[in-house]
Backbone bond lengths (Angstrom), bond angles and torsions (degrees), N, CA, C in turn:
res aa  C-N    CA-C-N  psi(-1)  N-CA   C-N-CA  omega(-1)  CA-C   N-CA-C  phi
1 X - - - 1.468 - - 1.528 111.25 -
2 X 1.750 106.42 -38.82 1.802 88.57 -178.91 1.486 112.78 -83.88
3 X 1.561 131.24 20.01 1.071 119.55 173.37 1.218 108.31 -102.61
4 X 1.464 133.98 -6.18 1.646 136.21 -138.17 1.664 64.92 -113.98
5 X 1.637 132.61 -47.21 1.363 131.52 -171.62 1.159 106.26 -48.00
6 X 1.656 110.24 -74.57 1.495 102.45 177.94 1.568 138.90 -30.66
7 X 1.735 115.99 -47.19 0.820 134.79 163.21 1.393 127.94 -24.18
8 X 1.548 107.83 -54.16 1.119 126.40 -152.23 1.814 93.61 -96.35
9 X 1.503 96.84 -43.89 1.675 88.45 163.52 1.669 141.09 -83.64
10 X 1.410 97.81 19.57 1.223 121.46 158.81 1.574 115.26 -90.32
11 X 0.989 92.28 -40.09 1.687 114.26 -174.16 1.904 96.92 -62.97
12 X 1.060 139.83 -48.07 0.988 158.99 -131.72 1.682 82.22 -112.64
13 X 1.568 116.17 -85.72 1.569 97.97 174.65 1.651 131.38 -33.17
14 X 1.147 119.95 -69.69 1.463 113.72 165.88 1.128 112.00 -28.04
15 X 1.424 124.55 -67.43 1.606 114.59 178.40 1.576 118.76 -15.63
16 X 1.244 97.55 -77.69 1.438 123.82 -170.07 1.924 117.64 -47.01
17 X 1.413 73.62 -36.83 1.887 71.77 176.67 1.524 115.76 -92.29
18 X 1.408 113.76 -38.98 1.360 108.02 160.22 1.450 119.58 -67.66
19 X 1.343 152.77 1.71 1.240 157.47 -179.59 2.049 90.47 -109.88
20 X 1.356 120.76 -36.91 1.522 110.57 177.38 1.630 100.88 -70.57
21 X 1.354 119.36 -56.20 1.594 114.58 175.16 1.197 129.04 -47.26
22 X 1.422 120.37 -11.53 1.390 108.32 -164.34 1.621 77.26 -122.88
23 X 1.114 158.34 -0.28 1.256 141.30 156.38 1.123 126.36 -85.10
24 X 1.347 100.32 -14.90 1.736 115.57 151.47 1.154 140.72 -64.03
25 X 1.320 102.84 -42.43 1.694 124.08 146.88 1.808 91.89 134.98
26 X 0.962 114.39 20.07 1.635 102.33 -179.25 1.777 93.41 -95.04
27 X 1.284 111.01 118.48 1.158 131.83 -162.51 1.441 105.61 -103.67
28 X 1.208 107.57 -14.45 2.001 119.04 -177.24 1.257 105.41 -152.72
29 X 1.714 92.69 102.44 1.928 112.09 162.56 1.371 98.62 -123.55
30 X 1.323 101.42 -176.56 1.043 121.02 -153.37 1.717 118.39 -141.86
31 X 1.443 119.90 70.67 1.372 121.01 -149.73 1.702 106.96 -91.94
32 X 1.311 119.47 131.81 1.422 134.79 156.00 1.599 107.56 -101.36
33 X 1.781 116.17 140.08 1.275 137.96 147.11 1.609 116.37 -93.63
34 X 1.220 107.19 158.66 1.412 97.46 175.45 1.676 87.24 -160.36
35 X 1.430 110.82 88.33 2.050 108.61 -177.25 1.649 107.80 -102.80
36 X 1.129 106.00 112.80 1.578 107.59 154.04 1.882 115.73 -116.96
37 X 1.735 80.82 -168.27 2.190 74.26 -167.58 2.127 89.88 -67.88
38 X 0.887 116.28 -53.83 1.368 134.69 -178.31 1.335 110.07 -21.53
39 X 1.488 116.75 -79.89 1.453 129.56 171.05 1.642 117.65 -152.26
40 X 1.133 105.64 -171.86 1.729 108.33 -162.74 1.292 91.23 -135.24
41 X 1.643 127.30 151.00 1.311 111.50 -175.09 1.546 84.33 -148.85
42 X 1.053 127.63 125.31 1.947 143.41 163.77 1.008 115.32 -106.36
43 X 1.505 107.72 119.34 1.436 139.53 -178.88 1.301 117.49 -110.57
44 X 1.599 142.24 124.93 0.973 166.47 -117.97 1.569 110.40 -177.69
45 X 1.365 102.56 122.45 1.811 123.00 -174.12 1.565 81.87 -113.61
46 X 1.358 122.53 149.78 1.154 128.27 127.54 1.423 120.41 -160.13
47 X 1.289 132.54 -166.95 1.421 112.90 -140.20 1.634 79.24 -146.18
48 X 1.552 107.60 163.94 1.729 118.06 172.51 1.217 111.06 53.54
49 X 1.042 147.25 40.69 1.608 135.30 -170.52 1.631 95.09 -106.47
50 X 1.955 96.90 128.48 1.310 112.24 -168.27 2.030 103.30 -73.53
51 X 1.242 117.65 167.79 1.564 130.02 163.99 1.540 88.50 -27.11
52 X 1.524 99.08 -65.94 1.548 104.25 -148.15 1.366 122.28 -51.00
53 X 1.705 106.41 -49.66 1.545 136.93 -160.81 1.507 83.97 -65.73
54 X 1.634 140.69 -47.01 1.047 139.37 -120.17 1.755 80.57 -115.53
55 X 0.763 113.93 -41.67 1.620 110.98 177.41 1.514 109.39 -69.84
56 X 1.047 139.58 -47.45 1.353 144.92 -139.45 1.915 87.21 -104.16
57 X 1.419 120.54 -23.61 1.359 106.46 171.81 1.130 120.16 -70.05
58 X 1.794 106.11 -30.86 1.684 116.34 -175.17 1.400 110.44 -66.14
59 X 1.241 95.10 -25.82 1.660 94.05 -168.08 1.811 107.75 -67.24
60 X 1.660 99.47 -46.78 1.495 103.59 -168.39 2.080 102.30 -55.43
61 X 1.284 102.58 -53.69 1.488 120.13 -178.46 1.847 97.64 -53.05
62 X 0.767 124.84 -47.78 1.136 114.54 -172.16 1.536 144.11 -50.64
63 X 1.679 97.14 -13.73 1.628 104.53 -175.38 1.743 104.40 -83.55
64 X 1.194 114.74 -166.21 1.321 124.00 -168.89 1.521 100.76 -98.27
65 X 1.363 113.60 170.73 1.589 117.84 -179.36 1.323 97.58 -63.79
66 X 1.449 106.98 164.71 1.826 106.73 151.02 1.491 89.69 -150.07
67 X 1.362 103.71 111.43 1.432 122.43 161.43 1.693 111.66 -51.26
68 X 1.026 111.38 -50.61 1.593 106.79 -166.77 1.195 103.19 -88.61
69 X 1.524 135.08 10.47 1.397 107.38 154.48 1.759 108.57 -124.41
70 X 1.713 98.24 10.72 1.759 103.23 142.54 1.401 111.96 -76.74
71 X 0.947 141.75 -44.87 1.463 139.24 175.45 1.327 126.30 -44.07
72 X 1.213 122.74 -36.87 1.801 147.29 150.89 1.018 141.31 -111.80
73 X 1.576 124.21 -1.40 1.553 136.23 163.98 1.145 111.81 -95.86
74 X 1.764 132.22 -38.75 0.986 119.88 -173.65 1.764 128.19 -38.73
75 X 1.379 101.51 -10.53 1.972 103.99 -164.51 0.960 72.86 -97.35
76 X 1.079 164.63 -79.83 1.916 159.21 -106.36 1.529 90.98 -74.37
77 X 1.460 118.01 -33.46 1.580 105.88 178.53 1.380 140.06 -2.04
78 X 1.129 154.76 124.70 1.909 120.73 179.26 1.146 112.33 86.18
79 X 1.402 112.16 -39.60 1.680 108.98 173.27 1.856 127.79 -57.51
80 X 1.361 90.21 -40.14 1.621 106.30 -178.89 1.190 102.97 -76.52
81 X 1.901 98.00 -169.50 1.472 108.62 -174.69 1.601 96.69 -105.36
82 X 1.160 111.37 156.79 1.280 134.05 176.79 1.931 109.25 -15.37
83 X 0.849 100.04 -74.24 1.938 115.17 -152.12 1.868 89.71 -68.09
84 X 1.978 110.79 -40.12 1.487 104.40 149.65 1.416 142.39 -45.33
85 X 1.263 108.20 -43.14 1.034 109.28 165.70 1.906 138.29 -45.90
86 X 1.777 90.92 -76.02 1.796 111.21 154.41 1.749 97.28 -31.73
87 X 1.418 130.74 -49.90 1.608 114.35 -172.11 1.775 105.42 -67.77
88 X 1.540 115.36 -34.15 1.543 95.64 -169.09 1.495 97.73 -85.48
89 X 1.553 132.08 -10.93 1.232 99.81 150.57 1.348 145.16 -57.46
90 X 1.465 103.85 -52.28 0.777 123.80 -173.36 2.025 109.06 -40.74
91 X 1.467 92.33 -48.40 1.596 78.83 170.43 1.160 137.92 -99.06
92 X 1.229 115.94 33.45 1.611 138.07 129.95 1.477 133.65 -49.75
93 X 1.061 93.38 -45.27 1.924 97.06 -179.29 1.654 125.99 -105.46
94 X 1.471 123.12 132.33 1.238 128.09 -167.73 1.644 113.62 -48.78
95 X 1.796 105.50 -55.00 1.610 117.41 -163.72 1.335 98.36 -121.39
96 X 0.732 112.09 145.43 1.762 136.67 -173.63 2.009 122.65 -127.76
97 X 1.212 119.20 71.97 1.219 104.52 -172.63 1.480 116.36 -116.36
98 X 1.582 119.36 128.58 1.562 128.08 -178.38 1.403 119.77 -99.13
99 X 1.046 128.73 148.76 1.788 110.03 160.30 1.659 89.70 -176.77
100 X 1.205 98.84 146.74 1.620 116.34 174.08 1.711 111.92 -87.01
101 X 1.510 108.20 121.77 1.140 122.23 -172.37 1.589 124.39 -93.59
102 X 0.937 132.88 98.99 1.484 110.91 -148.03 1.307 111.43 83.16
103 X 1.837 106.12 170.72 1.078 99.74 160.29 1.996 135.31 -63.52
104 X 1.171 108.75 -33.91 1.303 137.72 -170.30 1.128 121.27 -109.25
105 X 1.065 123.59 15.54 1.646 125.69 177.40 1.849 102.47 -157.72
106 X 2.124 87.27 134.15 1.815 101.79 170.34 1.689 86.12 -106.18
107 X 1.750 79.75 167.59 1.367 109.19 -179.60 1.402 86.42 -129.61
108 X 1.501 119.65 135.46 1.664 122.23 -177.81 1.840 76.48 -137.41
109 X 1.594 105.19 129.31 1.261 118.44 176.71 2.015 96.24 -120.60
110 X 1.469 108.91 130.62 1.597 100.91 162.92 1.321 109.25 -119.31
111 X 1.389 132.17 160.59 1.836 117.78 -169.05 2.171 65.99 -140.76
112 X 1.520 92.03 130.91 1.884 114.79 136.32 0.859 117.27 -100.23
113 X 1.555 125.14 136.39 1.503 108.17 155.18 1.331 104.74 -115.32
114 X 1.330 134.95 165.73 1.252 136.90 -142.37 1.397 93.62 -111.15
């Protein structure tokens, strides 16, 4: 049962970031999974990302997990507004790493571990 959970709250993250990217207008990313029993790690290409966009993601990604309001927030997902959203991910996932690759392309890496 807690893996079918995870699952589903993986399922639920992806959502959210591909539904935040494309309301942003980035119309072409570039998504990697990587699921074991251990942890899950989501990888994200995307291209043009302004100072701002690129700052203001770090910020959401940046806080610490909070299990207990993954345990009962995770469904509220979709409900909020956008920049809300990126925050209840954000406190979902353990590691959080950004960096611009090239000139024109981020790499946004998130690691769960279960």
């Amino acid at each position: 049962l807690k893996m079918i959970n995870e699952i589903k709250k993986n399922g639920k993250i992806i959502d959210e970031l591909v539904t935040f990217f494309l309301k942003k207008k980035y119309h072409q990313l570039k998504m990697d999974l990587n699921y074991s029993q251990e942890k899950t790690i989501i990888t994200i290409f995307l291209g043009k990302l302004t100072d701002r966009e690129f700052d203001l993601i770090k910020e959401c990604f940046s806080q610490k997990r909070d299990r207990a309001m993954e345990e009962y927030g995770w469904v509220l997902m979709g409900e909020s507004e956008v920049s809300a959203e990126l925050n209840l991910v954000g406190m979902c996932v353990d590691e959080f790493r950004m960096e611009r690759i090239e000139e024109d392309f981020v790499m946004i890496e998130l690691t769960r571990y279960h």
